[in-house]
N, C-alpha and C positions, 0 to 999 in steps of 0.2 A: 504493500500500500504506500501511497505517493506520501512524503511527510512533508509536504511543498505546503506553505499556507494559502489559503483562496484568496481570489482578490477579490476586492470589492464590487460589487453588482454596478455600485453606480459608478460611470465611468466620468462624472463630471466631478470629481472629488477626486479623481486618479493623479489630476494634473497638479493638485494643492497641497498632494503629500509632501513636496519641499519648500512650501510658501507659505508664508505667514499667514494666517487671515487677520482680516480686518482687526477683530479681538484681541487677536493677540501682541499687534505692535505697540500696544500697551506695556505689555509683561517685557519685552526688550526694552523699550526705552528706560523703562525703573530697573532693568536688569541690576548695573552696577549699584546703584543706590541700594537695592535691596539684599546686594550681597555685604556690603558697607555695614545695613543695619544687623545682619548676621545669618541672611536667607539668601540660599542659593536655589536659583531656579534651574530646569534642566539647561543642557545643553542646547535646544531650539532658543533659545533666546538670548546667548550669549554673542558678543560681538563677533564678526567674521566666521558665523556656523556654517559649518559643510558638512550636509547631510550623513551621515554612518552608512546608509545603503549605497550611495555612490560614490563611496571609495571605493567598494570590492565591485563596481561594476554591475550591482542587481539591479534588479528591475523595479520603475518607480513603484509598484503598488507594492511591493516586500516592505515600503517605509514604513506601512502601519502597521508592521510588528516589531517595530524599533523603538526603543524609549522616547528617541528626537525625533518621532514621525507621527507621535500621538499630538493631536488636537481639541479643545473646543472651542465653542464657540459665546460660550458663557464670558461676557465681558469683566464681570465682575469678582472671579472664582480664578485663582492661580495654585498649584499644586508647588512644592518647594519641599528641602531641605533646610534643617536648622542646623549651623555649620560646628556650631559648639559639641553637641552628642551625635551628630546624622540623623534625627528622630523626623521622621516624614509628617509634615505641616501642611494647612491650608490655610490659605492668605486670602480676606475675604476683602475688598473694597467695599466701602461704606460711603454713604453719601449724607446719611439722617443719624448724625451724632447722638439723639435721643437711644437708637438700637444699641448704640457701644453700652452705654448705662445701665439700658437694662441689661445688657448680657454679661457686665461687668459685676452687675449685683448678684448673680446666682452664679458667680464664679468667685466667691469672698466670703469668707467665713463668718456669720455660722451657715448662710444656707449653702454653702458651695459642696459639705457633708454632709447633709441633710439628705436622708437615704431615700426620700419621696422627690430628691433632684433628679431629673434624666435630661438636664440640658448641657449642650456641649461646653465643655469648659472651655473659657478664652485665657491662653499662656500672656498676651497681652496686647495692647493697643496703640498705634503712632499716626502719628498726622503724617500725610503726602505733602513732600515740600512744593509752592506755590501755589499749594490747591487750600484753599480758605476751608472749608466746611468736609474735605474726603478725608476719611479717615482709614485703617488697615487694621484687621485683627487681626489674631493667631490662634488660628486653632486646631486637634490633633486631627490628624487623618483618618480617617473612621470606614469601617468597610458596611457595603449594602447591609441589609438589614437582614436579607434571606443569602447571605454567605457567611459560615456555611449551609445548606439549605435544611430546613427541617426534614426530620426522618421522622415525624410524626406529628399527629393532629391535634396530640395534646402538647407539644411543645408550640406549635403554633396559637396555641389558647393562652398556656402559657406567657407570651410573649405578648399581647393584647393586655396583661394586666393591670402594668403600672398607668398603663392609658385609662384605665376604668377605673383604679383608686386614686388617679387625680380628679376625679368625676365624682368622688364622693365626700359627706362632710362627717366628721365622725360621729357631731350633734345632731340627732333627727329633726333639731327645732331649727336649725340651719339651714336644712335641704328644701329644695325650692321645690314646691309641688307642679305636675304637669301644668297649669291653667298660667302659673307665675312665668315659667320656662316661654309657654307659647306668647304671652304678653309683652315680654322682655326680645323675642323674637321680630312683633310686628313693630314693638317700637325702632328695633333699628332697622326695620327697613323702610320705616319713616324719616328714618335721620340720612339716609339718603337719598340726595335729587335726579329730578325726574330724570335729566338729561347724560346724570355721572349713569343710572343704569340700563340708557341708552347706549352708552359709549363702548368702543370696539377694544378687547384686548390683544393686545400687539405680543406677537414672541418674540422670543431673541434672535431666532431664525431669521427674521427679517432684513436685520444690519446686513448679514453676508450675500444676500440677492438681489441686485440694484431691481428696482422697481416695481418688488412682490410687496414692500408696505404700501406705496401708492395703489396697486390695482386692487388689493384687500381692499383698502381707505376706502376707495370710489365702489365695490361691492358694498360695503357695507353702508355707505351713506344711501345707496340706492334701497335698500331694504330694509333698513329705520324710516325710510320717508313716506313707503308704502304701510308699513307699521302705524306710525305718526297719525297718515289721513285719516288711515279704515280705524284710528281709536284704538289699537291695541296697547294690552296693557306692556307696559315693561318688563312684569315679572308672570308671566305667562302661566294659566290655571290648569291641569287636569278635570275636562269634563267628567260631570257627575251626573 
């Protein structure tokens, strides 16, 4: 059996395995800076990188099983080295300083031991030079949720739990009755306007495809207005 890796189906990402995307000339340009503050990104983003697969001559799509051939496309998510121990980090770019704080508080003792904590601890946080308000965490590298995968239906139950006893309050005089839950529901969808649950959400996909957020934009303006006329509601009912 062939032990050659497949290439990728799509042949329009064949050609980007040695080129930066849009996303990432980001993570180059703060390269040195962020090695200064003591994080080392991979090799794609180091000055004058030359691909690993085109030294030995292979073929462009072998890039994507080389360390410097992995991409995303997530502008705000950088993978890294911490050069002090090697311990594999995630460098998060932040734009709403409010998030540092709170993630800063249940990373500070007492609640940071607090055995009903399951938020990712942040190792810590710095401002981006000339940028006023961005800021950068640090935090550990975490693998999927289902690796390695459950071998069973009660680990998978299991694993559901600490989600359900954040859901509960130890005091029954505490706990919110259904009728409170649903009231508390319709007011916040009172607290938002008409027009924000009108509005189109955008992926990130979008940056890398010159003019798939424009022709999205113009789909979806044509189909809020048809919406708009015939009266429909924004948040759409299940007949009964």
């Amino acid at each position: 059996m062939s032990t050659q890796p497949t290439p990728p189906n799509d042949t329009r990402r064949e050609i980007k395995a040695h080129v930066l995307l849009k996303s990432e000339i980001y993570r180059r340009d703060h390269q040195k800076w962020l090695e200064e503050r003591g994080y080392m990104l991979r090799p794609r983003f180091t000055p004058g990188w030359i691909p690993s697969w085109t030294v030995g001559g292979d073929r462009e799509w072998e890039g994507y099983n080389r360390e410097d051939g992995l991409s995303h496309s997530n502008p705000f998510i950088m993978d890294a080295t911490r050069i002090s121990d090697n311990e594999m980090v995630v460098l998060k770019r932040i734009y709403f300083p409010p998030e540092v704080e709170i993630a800063m508080l249940f990373s500070t003792e007492p609640l940071a031991s607090h055995p009903k904590n399951h938020c990712v601890p942040i190792y810590e946080s710095f401002r981006i030079p000339d940028e006023e308000n961005d800021l950068i965490i640090v935090m550990p590298q975490l693998r999927p949720f289902d690796n390695p995968r459950f071998k069973s239906a009660t680990k998978g139950v299991e694993f559901i739990r600490p989600l359900v006893d954040d859901m509960v309050q130890d005091d029954p005089e505490k706990r919110p009755t259904i009728d409170e839950v649903v009231q508390r529901f319709d007011e916040l969808k009172k607290s938002i306007s008409y027009w924000k649950l009108r509005s189109r959400l955008v992926e990130l996909e979008e940056d890398e495809w010159p003019g798939l957020a424009t022709f999205r934009a113009i789909a979806h303006i044509y189909r809020t207005t048809l919406h708009v006329i015939t009266f429909r509601n924004p948040i759409p009912h299940p007949r009964r």
